[in-house]
N, C-alpha and C positions, 0 to 999 in steps of 0.2 A: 128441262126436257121438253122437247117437241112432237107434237101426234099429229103424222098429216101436217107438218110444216108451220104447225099453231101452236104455239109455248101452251105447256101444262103451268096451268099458275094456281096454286094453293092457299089458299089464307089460313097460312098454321097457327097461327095466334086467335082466329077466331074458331077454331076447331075444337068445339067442347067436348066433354066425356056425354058419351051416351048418344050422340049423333053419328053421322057417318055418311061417306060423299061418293058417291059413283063416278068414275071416268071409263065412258065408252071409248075402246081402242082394239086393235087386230094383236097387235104384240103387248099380250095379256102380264106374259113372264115378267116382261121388260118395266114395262110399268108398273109391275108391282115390284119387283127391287127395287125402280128409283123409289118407292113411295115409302116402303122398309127398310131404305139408306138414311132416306132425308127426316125420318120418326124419330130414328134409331139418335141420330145426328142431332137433332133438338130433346133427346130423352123423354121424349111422348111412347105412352104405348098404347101398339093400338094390333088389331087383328083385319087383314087382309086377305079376301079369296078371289078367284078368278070366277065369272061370273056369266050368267046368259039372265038377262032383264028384258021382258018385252020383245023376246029376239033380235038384240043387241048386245053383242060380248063386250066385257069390262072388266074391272077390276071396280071390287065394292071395299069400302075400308072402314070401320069402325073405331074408334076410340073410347080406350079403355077409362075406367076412373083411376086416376094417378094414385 
């Protein structure tokens, strides 16, 4: 996926339980389906909200303990 013409690129493998990764972007929705497709898709779970940080909108995503 692309934000602003810049690949969202993830390191799912080094995505531990109990941490969690902010991605500032305007299409909040969007970004959070791809993020609860591609979880869903590697059997990670994790919890995802749409967010305002610093007054900056994102999508915050947490990782569960499997």
């Amino acid at each position: 996926m692309k934000i602003l013409n810049l690949p969202l690129l993830i390191e799912w493998n080094k995505f531990q339980p109990g941490t969690s990764f902010f991605v500032p972007c305007l299409d909040r929705k969007g970004v959070q389906n791809f993020i609860l497709q591609e979880a869903k898709r590697l059997g990670l779970s994790v919890v995802s909200k749409q967010v305002i940080e610093n007054k900056i909108y994102g999508v915050r995503t947490w990782r569960n303990e499997d």
